[in-house]
C-alpha positions as CSV (number, residue, x, y, z in Angstrom):
1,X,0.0,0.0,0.0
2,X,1.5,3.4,-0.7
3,X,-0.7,5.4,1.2
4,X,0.2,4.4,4.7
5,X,-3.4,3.8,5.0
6,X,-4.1,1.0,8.4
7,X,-5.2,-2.6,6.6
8,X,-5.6,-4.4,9.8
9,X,-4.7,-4.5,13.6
10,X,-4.5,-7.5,16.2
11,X,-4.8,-6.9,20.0
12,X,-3.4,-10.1,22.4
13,X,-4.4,-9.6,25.5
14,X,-1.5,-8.7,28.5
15,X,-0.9,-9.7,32.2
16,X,1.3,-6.8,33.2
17,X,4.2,-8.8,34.8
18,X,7.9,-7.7,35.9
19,X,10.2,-5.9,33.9
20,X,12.7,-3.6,33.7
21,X,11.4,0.0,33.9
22,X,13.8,0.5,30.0
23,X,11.9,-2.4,28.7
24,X,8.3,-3.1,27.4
25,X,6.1,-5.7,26.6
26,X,6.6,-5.5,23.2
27,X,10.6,-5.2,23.1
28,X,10.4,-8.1,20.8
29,X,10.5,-7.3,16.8
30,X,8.4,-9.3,14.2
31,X,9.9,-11.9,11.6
32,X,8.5,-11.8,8.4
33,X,8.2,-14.3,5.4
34,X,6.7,-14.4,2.3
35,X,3.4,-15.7,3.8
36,X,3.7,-14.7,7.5
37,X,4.5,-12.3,9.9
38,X,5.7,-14.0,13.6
39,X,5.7,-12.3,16.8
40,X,7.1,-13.0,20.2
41,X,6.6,-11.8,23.8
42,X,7.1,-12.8,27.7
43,X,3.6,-13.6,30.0
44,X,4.6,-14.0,33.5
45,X,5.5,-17.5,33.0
46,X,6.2,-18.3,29.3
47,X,7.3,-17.5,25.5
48,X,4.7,-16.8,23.6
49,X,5.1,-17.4,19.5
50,X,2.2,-15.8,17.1
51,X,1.9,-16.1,13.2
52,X,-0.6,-14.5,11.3
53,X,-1.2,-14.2,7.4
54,X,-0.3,-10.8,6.0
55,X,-4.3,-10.2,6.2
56,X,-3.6,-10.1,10.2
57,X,-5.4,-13.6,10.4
58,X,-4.2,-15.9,12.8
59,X,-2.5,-19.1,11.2
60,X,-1.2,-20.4,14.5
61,X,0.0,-19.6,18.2
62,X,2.0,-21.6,20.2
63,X,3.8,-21.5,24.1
64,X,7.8,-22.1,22.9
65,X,8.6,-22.6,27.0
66,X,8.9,-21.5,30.4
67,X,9.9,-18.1,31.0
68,X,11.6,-16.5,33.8
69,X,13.2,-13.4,33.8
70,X,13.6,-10.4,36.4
71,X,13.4,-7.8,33.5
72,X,11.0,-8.8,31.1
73,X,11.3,-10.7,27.9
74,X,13.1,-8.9,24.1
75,X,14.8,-11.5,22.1
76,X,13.0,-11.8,18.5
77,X,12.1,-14.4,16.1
78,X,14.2,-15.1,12.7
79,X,13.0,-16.8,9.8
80,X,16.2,-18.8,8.2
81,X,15.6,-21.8,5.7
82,X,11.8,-22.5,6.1
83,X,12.4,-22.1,10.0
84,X,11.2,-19.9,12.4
85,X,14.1,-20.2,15.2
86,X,13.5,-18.8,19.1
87,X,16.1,-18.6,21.2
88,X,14.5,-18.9,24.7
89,X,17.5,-18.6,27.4
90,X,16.4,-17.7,30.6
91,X,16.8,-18.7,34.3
92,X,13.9,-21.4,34.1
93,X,14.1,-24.0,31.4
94,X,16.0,-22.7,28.8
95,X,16.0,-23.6,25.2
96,X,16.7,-22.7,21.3
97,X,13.9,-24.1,18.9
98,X,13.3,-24.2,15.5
99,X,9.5,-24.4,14.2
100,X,7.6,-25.3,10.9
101,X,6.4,-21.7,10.0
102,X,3.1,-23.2,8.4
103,X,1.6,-24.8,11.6
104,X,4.2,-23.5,14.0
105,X,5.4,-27.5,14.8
106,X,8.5,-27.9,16.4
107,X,11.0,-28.9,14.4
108,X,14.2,-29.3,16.5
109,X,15.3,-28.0,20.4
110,X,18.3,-27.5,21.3
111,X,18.1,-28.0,25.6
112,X,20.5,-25.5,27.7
113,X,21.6,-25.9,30.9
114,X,19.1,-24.4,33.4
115,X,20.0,-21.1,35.3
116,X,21.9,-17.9,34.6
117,X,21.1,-14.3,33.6
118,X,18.5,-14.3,30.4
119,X,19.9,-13.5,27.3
120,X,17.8,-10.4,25.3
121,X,19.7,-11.5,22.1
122,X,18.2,-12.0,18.8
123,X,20.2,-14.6,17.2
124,X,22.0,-13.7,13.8
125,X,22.3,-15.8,10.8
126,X,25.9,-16.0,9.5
127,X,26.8,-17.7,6.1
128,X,30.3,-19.3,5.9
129,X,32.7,-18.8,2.5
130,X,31.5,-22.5,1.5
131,X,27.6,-21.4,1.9
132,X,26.7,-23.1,4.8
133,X,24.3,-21.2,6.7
134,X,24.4,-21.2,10.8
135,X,22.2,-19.6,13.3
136,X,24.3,-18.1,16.0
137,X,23.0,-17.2,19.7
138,X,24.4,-15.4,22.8
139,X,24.3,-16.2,26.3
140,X,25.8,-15.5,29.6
141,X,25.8,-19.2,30.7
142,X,26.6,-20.6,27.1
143,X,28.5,-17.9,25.4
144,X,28.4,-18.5,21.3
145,X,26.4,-21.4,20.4
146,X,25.9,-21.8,16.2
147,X,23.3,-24.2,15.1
148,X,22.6,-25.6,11.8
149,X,19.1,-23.9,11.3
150,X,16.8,-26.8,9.2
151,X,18.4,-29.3,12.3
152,X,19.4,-27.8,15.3
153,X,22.4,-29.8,15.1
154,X,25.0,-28.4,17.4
155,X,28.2,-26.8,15.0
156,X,30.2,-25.3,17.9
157,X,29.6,-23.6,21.1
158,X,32.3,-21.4,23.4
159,X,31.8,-21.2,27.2
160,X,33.1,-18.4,29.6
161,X,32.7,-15.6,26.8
162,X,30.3,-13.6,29.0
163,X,30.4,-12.6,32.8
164,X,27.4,-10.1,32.2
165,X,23.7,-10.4,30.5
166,X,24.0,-10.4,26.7
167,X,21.0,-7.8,24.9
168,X,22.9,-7.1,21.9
169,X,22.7,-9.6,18.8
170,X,25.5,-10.4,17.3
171,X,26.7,-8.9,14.6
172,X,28.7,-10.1,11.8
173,X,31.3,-8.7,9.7
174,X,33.3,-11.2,6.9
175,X,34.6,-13.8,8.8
176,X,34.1,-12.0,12.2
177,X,31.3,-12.3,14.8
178,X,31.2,-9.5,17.5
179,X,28.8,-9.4,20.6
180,X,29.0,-7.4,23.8
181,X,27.4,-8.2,27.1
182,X,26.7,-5.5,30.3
183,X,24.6,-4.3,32.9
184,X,23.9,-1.0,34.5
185,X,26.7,0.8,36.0
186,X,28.4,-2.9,35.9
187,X,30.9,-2.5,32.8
188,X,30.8,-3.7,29.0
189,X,32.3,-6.3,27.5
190,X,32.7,-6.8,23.6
């Protein structure tokens, strides 16, 4: 549309819960395909995934997993290789997913280790210089973790990286892949 003209709206229905007084409930930005647009946000207990058609009707909805986070939720959906991947690390049950983006069916998880800070990072897709596409994540408790996105399958992962909360996605330059971590008055680390 060229006019800017409204086509459609969709209201979800919110339980105000903690967060951060910086953050909001919708922190989270969408993903969008071809066919669908995703969107992701915290409850008080969970990770909530939504896709609706580009006519704002909904095609699915689905819980992606416990939630639990002193400041709120903010990490976002990607769409990578017919995959809608969630990266879910928090100090509950933590976990990255990838989901059929027709009927929102999981199609891998990749369990974490329960505990430590959430992480508030998108993840970032990085292609290698022999085309092989990984999706890479941040975390306090698991540093970089890069996952072959139609599998899950686990390519490499490096622990100790972070002392502080990761936001920030990473971002990618060539061959390089940069990410900084911090908190409040607490330092930064890149």
């Amino acid at each position: 549309v060229d006019d800017g003209k409204l086509l459609w709206t969709h209201t979800e229905p919110l339980v105000v819960h903690g967060k951060h007084e910086l953050n909001s409930f919708s922190s989270s930005t969408p993903a969008v395909d071809a066919d669908r647009v995703y969107f992701l946000w915290s409850t008080a207990k969970q990770l909530m995934l939504l896709a609706l058609d580009h006519d704002g009707r909904q095609v699915w909805r689905k819980p992606v997993g416990a939630f639990q986070a002193k400041w709120g939720g903010g990490s976002s959906p990607i769409v990578v290789e017919d995959v809608v991947v969630v990266g879910n690390d928090n100090q509950a049950r933590s976990s990255l997913m990838g989901l059929n983006p027709l009927n929102g069916e999981t199609l891998w998880e990749h369990q974490r280790r329960p505990g430590g800070p959430a992480s508030y990072a998108t993840p970032a897709v990085y292609r290698d210089q022999n085309g092989s596409t990984q999706v890479l994540f941040t975390s306090t408790t698991h540093g970089f973790t890069s996952l072959e996105p139609s599998s899950g399958k686990l390519n490499w992962e490096t622990n100790g990286v972070f002392q502080s909360r990761c936001v920030s996605s990473p971002v990618i330059f060539g061959d390089l892949v940069f990410s900084t971590a911090g908190q409040g008055g607490g330092g930064r680390q890149a």
